[in-house]
C-alpha beads as a LAMMPS data file, in Angstrom:
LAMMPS data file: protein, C-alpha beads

87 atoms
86 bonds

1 atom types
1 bond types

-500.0 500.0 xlo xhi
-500.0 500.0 ylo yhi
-500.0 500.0 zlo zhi

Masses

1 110.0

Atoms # bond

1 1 1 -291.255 444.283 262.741
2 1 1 -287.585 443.951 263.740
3 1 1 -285.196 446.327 264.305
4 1 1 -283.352 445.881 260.726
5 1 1 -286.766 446.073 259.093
6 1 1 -287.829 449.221 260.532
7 1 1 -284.458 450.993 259.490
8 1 1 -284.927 449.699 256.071
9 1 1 -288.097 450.954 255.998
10 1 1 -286.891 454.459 257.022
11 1 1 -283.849 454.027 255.041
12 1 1 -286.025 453.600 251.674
13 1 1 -288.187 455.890 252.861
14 1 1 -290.182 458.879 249.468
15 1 1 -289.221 461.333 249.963
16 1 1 -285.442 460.508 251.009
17 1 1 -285.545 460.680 254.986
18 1 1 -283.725 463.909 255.943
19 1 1 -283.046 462.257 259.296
20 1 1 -281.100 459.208 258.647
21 1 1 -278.077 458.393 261.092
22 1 1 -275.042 457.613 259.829
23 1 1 -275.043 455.148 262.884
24 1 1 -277.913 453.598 261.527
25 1 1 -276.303 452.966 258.249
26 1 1 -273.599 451.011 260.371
27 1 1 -275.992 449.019 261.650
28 1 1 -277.583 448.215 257.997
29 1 1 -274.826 447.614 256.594
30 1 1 -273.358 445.430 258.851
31 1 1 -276.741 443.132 258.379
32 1 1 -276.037 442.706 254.802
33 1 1 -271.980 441.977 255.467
34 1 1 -270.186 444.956 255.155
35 1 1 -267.437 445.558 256.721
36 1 1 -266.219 449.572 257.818
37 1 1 -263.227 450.634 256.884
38 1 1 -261.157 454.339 256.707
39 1 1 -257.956 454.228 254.998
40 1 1 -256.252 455.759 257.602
41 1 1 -255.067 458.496 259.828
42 1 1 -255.411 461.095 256.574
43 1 1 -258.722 459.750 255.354
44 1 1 -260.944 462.842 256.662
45 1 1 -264.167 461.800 256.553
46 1 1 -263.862 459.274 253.921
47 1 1 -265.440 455.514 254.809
48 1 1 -266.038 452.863 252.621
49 1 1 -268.228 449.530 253.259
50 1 1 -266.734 446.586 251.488
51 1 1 -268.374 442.994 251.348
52 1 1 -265.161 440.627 251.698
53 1 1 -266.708 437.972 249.943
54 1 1 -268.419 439.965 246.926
55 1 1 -265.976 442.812 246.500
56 1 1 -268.863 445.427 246.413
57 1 1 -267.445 448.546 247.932
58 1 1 -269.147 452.016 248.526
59 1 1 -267.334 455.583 249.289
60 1 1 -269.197 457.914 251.754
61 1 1 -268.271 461.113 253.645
62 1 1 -268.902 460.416 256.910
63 1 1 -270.918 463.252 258.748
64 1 1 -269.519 465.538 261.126
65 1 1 -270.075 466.957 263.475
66 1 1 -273.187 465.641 263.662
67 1 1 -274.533 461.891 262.793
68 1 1 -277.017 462.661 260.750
69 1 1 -276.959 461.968 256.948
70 1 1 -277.338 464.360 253.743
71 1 1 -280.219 463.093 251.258
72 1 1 -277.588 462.469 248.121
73 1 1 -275.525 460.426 250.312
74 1 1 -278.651 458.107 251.837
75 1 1 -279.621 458.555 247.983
76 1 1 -276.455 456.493 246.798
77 1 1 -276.585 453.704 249.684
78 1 1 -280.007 453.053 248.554
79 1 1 -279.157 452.477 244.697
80 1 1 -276.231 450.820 245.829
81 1 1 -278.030 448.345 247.775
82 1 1 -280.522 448.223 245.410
83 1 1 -277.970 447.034 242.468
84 1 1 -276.819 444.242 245.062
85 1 1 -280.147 443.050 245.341
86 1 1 -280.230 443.482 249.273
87 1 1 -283.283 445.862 248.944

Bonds

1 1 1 2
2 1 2 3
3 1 3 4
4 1 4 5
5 1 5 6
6 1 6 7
7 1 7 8
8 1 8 9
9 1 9 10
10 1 10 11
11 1 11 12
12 1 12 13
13 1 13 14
14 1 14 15
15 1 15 16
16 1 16 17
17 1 17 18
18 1 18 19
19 1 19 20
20 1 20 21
21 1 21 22
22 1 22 23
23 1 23 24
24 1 24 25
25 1 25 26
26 1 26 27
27 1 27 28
28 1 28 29
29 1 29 30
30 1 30 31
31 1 31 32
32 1 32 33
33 1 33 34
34 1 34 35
35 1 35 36
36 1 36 37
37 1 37 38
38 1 38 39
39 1 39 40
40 1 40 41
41 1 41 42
42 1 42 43
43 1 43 44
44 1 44 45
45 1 45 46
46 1 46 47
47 1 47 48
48 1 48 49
49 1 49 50
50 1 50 51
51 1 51 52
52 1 52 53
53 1 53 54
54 1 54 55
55 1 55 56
56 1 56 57
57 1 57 58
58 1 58 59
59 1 59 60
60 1 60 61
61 1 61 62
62 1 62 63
63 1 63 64
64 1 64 65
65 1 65 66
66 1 66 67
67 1 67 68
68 1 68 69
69 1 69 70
70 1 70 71
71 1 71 72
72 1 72 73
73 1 73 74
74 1 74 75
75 1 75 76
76 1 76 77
77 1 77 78
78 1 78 79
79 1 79 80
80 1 80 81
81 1 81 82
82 1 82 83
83 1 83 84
84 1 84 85
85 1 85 86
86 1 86 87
């Protein structure tokens, strides 16, 4: 099992995994083409991934100070990549 596949596996883990990176998600989503982006220098802790090519686009907060993830937030990157049929 690769690398992607075993963060997938935690990602979609029941119940939601309560110790999900947020620089593991970068890592995910950059597998399926997403591309990182903040709108600026007064975006907080606002990120969205965007696919260029497919216009799909999610909105996180960004953790801090920490890396790791809150469940509703790995909660909505897993129904959003299941509704793009990458999971």
């Amino acid at each position: 099992m690769g690398k992607i596949d075993k963060l997938l596996k935690k990602l979609c883990a029941t119940p939601t995994p309560a110790n999900f990176r947020y620089s593991e998600l970068r890592v995910v989503m950059a597998h399926f083409g997403y591309v990182e982006s903040t709108k600026g220098a007064t975006s907080g802790s606002r990120v969205k991934f965007y696919h260029p090519e497919t216009k799909a686009a999610i909105m996180l907060h960004k953790p801090h100070p920490g890396d790791e993830m809150v469940k509703p937030s790995v909660d909505s990157v897993v129904s959003f990549l299941k509704e793009h049929g990458h999971i």
